[in-house]
Phi, psi and omega in degrees: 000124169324152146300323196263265210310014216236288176320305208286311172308300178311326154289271235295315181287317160324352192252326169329278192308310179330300191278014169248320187293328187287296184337297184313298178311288268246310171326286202283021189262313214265273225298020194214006169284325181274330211305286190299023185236340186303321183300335192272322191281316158327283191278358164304321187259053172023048207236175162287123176304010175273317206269356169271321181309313186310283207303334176312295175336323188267003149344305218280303181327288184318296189273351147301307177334300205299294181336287177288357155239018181286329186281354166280333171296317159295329184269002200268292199287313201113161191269320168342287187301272187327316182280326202291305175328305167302268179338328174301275169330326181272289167320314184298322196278339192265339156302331167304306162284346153288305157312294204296354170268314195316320184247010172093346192265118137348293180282327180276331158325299183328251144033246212304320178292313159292267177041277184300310206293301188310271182328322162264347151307296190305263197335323195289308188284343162297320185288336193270344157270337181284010173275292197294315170303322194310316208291310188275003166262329192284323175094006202219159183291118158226004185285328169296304174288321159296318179316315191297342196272306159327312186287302198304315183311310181305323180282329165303330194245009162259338175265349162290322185290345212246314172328293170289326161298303188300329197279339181096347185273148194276131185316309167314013161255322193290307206285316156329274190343285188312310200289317176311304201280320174286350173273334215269308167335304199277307166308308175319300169296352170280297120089243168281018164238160197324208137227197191080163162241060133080016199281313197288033147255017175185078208042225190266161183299144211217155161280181196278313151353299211269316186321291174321332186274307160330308190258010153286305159318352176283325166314335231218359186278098159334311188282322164319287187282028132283302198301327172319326175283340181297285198315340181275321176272330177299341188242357146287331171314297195317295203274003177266278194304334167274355196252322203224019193278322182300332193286309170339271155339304167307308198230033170225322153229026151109341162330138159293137190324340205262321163275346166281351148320309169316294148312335155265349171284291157007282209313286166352279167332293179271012133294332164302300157328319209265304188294330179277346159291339205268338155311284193300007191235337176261332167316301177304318176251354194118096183304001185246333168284269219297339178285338182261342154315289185297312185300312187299353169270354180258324175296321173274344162320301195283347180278335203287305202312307187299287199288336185302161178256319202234164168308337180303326200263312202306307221275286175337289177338289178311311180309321180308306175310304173279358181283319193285342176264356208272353202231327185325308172297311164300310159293322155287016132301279177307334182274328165265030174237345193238001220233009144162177185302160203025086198332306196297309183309322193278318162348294194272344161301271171340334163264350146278019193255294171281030176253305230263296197314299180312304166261000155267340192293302196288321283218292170342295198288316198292304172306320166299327180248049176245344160243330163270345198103161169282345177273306175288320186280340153327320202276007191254335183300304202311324191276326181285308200301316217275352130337301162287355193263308134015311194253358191316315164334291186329310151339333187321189161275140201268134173305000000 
């Protein structure tokens, strides 16, 4: 190989990670557009928090869907189309959701939210196997930093909503805007990604059949559902501290609303933070040592959280807590994407294993700590992380 072709490969994978690392950002851009807006979409739609709850819900539908149909659609488009797609979908449900609170129709927000919810299911195992390729072409860790490109998006796309809101503009104005700028992207960056579905790396080509038969056996793969069990405590961690670490704070330790606010910007940060470093730390140990590194630094966090008395102890805690919740996912991503023939398939078991932990999960701890407290039902997080650290193994290189 030439020097100039040497050169010419090494941009072409630069532009790959690029357009995947955007692929990420542009997610957590999109799942993080209504949160700050639900108080403006109550009165807009005149409704109830029960009839938003309803509408979260059908998010949730809507992203098993996607989830459970993204592997035919990558062997269906090609990962170019498919990824380009998902993102297509995801501006259309959210322009969508946007007319339609414009206009008042119920049933069709309702709509427009599986819509969107379907297009981010479908995006997460699509990004996440061109993430696990980016990685074994790149030869080095890069899924903890794209993950991390998720979390800024999110943080980027709860501060476009808290913005428009302080600015006077209406949701149906913001969420049109976002989808014209997430379609325009998602078309620039298409592009740069490959074309293929990432199969010929594991091994020869399955029929639309053989595809079905896979990913049901995945149900049935002990090492899927080991690495699944990683996913289940890291992301009931996670989806525990966005759903209930701030309330947690206030009235279980006496914090003001302004520092238990605080105490999730704290979490949020050093979870970003942990992920955009940690390629060179998983290079070094290993994904089943960081993953046992890490959770175990989340298991003492979250005992730090319960037991502390004082901000001294707790607030420690809480960084511990998101270093320890910061690696699971990602890495249990790469390790079921490489871990056996049909990426997208294996992909979506493990990810619907950490979709159902992240939003059935907190919805648990809340039912659970109505008889023990918010502080006692932590503990149930605390016994699933010392599982996944348990279960770390699974994570190896596949033999």
């Amino acid at each position: 190989m030439t020097q100039t072709s040497a050169t010419l490969e090494r941009a072409s994978l630069a532009r790959w990670r690029n357009a995947i690392v955007a692929a990420f950002g542009l997610g957590g851009i999109s799942v993080s557009a209504w949160g700050p807006r639900l108080p403006a979409v109550t009165e807009e739609l005149g409704v109830n928090t029960g009839t938003i709850g309803l509408l979260l819900a059908c998010v949730t539908v809507g992203s098993i869907g996607g989830l459970l149909a993204a592997t035919p659609i990558l062997h269906w488009l090609g990962s170019r189309r498919s990824v380009t797609g998902a993102l297509l979908i995801v501006a259309a449900g959210i322009a969508l959701m946007g007319g339609m609170l414009a206009a008042g129709l119920l049933p069709l927000v309702a709509v427009a939210f599986a819509v969107t919810g379907f297009g981010i299911g479908t995006l997460d195992v699509l990004i996440n196997v061109e993430g696990a390729a980016v990685e074994r072409t790149a030869g080095r860790t890069l899924m903890p930093l794209m993950h991390a490109a998720w979390s800024v998006g999110a943080a980027i796309g709860s501060g476009i909503g808290a913005v428009c809101a302080a600015a006077g503009i209406t949701p149906s104005m913001q969420f049109v805007c976002e989808a014209v700028a997430i379609a325009a992207v998602a078309l620039a960056g298409s592009g740069s990604i490959p074309s293929g579905t990432r199969e010929e790396d594991h091994g020869p080509a399955m029929s639309r059949a053989d595809h079905i038969r896979q990913w049901l056996r995945g149900w049935t793969d002990w090492r899927l559902l080991l690495i699944g069990v990683v996913m289940l405590g890291v992301e009931l961690g996670e989806g525990s501290a966005n759903n209930w670490l701030t309330l947690s704070a206030q009235n279980d330790h006496g914090e003001t609303a302004a520092v238990a606010a605080l105490f999730f910007t704290v979490f949020a940060t050093g979870e970003a933070l942990a992920r955009i470093f940690g390629g060179p730390v998983v290079d070094r140990l290993g994904r089943v040592r960081t993953i046992r590194v890490t959770t175990a630094l989340g298991i003492a966090g979250l005992a730090l959280f319960i037991l502390g008395g004082s901000a001294w102890l707790t607030l420690p805690g809480v960084v511990l807590w998101a270093i320890g919740v910061s690696m699971g996912f990602p890495l249990g991503m790469s390790a079921a994407a490489e871990s056996g023939s049909n990426p997208a398939a294996r992909v979506s078991v493990v990810a619907s294993i950490g979709y159902l932990a992240n939003l059935a999960g907190p919805p648990a701890i809340g039912l659970l700590a109505e008889s023990t407290g918010l502080l006692g039902a932590f503990w149930l997080i605390v016994a699933l992380m010392a599982a996944a650290l348990v279960s770390a193994g699974s994570l190896g290189a596949r033999r």
